[in-house]
C-alpha positions in Angstrom: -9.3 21.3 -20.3 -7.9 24.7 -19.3 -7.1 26.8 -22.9 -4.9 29.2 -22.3 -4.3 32.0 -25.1 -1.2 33.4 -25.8 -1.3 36.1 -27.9 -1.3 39.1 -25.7 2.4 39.5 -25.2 5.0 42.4 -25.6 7.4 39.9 -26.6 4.7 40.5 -30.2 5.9 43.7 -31.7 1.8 44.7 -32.6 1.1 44.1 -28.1 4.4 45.5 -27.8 2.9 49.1 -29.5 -0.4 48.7 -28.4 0.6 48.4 -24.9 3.1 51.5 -24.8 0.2 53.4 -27.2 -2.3 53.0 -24.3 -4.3 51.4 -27.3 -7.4 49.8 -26.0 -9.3 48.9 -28.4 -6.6 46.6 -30.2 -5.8 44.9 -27.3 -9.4 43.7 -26.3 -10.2 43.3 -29.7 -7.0 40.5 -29.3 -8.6 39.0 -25.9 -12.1 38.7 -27.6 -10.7 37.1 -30.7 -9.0 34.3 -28.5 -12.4 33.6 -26.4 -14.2 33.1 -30.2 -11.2 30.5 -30.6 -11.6 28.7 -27.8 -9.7 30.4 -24.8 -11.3 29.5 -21.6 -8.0 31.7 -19.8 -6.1 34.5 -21.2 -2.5 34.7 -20.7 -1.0 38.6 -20.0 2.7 39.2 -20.1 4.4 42.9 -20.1 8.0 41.4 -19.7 9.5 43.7 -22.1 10.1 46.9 -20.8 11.0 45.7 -17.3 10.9 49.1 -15.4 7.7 49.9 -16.5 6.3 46.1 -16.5 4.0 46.7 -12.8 2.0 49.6 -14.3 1.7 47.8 -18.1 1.1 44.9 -16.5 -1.9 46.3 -14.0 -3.5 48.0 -17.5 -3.5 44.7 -19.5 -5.4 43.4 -16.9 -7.8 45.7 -16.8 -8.2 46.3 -20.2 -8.8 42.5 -21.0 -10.8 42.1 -18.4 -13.1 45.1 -19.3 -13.8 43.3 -22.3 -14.2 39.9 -21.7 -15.4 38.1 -18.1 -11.9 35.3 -17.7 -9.4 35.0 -15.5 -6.0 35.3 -16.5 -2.9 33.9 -16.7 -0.3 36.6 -14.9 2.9 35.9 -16.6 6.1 37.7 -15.1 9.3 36.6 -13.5 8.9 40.1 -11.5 7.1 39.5 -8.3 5.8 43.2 -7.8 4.9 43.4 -10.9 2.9 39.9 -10.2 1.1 41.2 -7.1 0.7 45.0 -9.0 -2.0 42.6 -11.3 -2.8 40.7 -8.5 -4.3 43.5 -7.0 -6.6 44.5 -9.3 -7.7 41.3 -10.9 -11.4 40.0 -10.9 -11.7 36.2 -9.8 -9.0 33.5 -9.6 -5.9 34.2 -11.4 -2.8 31.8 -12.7 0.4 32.8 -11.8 3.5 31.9 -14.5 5.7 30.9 -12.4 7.5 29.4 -9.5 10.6 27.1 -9.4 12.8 24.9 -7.1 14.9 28.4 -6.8 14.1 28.9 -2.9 14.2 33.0 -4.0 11.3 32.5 -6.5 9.4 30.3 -3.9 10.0 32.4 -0.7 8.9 35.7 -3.2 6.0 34.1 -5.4 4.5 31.5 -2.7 3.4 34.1 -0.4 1.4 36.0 -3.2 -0.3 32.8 -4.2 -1.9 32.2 -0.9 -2.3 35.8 0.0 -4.2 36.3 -3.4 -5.6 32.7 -3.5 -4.6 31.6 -6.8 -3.6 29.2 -8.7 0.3 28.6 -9.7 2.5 27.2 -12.2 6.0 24.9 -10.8 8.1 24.7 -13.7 10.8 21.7 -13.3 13.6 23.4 -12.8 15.7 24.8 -10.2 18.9 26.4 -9.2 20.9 24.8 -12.2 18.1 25.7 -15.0 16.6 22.9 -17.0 17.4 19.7 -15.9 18.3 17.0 -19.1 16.4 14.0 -17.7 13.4 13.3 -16.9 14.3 12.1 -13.4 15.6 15.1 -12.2 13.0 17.0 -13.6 10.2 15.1 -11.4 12.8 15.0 -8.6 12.4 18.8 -9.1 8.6 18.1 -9.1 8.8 16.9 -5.8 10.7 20.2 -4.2 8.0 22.1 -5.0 5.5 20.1 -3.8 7.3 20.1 -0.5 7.2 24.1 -0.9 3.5 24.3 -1.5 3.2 21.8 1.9 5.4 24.6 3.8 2.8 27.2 2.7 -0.4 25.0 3.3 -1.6 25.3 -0.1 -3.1 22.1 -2.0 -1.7 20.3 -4.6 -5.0 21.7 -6.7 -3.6 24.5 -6.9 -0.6 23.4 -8.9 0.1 23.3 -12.8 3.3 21.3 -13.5 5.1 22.3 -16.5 7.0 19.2 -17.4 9.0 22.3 -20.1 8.9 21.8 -23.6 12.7 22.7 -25.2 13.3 23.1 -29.1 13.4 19.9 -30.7 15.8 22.3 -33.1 18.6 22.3 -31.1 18.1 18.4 -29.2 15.7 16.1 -31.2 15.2 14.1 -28.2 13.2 16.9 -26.3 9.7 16.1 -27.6 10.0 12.3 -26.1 11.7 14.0 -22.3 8.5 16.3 -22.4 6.4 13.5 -23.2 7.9 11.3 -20.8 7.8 13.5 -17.7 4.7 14.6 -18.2 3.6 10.8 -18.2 5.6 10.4 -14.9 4.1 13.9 -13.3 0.4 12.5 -13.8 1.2 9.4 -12.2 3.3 10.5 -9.5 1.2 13.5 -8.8 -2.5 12.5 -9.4 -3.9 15.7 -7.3 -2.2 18.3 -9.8 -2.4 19.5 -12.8 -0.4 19.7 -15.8 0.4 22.3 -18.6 2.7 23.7 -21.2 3.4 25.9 -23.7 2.9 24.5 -27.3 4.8 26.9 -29.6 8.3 26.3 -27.9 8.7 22.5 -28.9 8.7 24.0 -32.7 10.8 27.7 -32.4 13.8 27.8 -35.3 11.7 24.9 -37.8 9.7 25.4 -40.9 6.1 24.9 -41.1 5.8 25.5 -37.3 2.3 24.9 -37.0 2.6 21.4 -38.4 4.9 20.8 -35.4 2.3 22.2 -32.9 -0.7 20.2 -34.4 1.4 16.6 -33.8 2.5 18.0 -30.8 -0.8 18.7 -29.5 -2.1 15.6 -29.9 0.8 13.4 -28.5 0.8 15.5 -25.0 -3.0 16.0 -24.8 -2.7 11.8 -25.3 0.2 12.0 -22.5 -2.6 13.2 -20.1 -2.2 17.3 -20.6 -4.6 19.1 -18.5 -3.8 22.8 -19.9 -2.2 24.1 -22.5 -1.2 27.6 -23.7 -1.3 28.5 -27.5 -2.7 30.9 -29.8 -6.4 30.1 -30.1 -7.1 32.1 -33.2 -5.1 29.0 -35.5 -8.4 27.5 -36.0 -7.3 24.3 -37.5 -5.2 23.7 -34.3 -8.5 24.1 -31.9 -10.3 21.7 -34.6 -7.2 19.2 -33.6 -7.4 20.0 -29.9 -11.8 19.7 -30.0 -10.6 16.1 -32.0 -8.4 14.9 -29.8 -10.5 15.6 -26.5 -13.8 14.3 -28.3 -11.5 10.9 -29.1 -10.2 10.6 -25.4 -13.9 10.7 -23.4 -13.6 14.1 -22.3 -16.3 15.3 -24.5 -19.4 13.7 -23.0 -21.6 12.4 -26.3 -19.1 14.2 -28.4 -21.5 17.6 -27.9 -19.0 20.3 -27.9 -17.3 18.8 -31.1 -20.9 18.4 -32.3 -21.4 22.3 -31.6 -18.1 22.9 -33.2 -19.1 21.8 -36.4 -22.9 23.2 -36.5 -21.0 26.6 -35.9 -18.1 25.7 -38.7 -15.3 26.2 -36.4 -14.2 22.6 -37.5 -11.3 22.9 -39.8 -9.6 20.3 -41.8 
């Protein structure tokens, strides 16, 4: 399973200083503490000082990967600022994101194949998010159309089936659930993921929202999955669940989990 980690984002006021300081040591201090989690990707986003994001987006990237040996997830809706990081990347990136919007295809598409990376299609177009699981998989089925157009595979897609606030419609937990179920089934050559924290934003006890969570979309068929890796007793879910599904053959990386006390109860 690909583990994304979320932490190194300006949208966090401590990334947000660190990355207008210039301060390097804080920020791969933050990459290395998510690949002790668990990370096995690191997400980088710059998104909030947009006329500067190219240039604080190329030094996150450098500055991770100085420290630790991943690839990373580029995160931007800014397409220069996408191929600025692009550019000086080491091995296959993620890009975060394309939708049905023919502008973000025709713009992001082109990078992906130029750069040879991977991509994320979130399920949704020119309208925004689409309430029902149908049109979100008819969505689904643009962009598969698009990646045709381009001759890239369908491996090199992550689906985001988009998790909404359960705070502000209760029945967006089950429409996530439910089109990731019909994504994995209609679309057996890609991949899914998501991002865990937005199911719980505007609710107490947060993380008790993300460990449920967790286990209901991993269970759904989840093949990635972007949170912060440092909540330990989260990871202990996530090493559960995968150990409980077959995906941990004779259960050795839970095994190695606990010998190095990293399981948390």
């Amino acid at each position: 399973m690909l583990i994304v980690g979320e932490r190194i984002n300006t949208s966090r006021k401590p990334i947000y200083d660190a990355v207008i300081g210039r301060d390097l040591n804080f920020i791969q201090q933050e990459a290395i503490n998510q690949i002790k989690g668990g990370a096995t990707m690191l997400d980088v986003n710059a998104g909030n000082r947009q006329e500067h994001e190219p240039a604080d987006l190329v030094w996150l990237v450098k500055t991770v990967q100085q420290a630790v040996n991943f690839p990373l997830c580029i995160d931007s809706p800014n397409p220069r600022a996408i191929e600025a990081a692009l550019e000086v990347h080491q091995g296959r990136a993620l890009v975060n994101s394309i939708t049905a919007e023919k502008s973000r295809i025709d713009t992001i598409l082109p990078l992906v194949k130029k750069y040879n990376c991977q991509v994320v299609g979130l399920t949704m177009g020119e309208k925004g998010i689409p309430p029902t699981v149908e049109e979100r998989v008819a969505i689904a089925i643009q962009i598969v159309e698009a990646l045709k157009a381009y001759e890239l595979s369908l491996s090199d897609l992550f689906f985001d089936p988009l998790v909404c606030p359960i705070s502000t419609d209760h029945r967006q937990g089950e429409i996530t659930l439910l089109t990731l179920k019909e994504l994995r089934e209609k679309f057996p050559g890609a991949c899914c993921i998501l991002g865990l924290s937005n199911i719980s934003f505007g609710l107490p006890q947060r993380n008790l929202l993300h460990h449920a969570f967790l286990s209901l979309v991993m269970g759904a068929g989840l093949d990635a999955v972007i949170l912060d890796t440092t909540d330990q007793k989260l990871m202990s879910i996530l090493r559960a669940v995968k150990t409980i599904l077959g995906k941990d053959e004779y259960c050795l990386e839970y095994i190695n989990a606990y010998r190095q006390e990293m399981l948390k109860v």
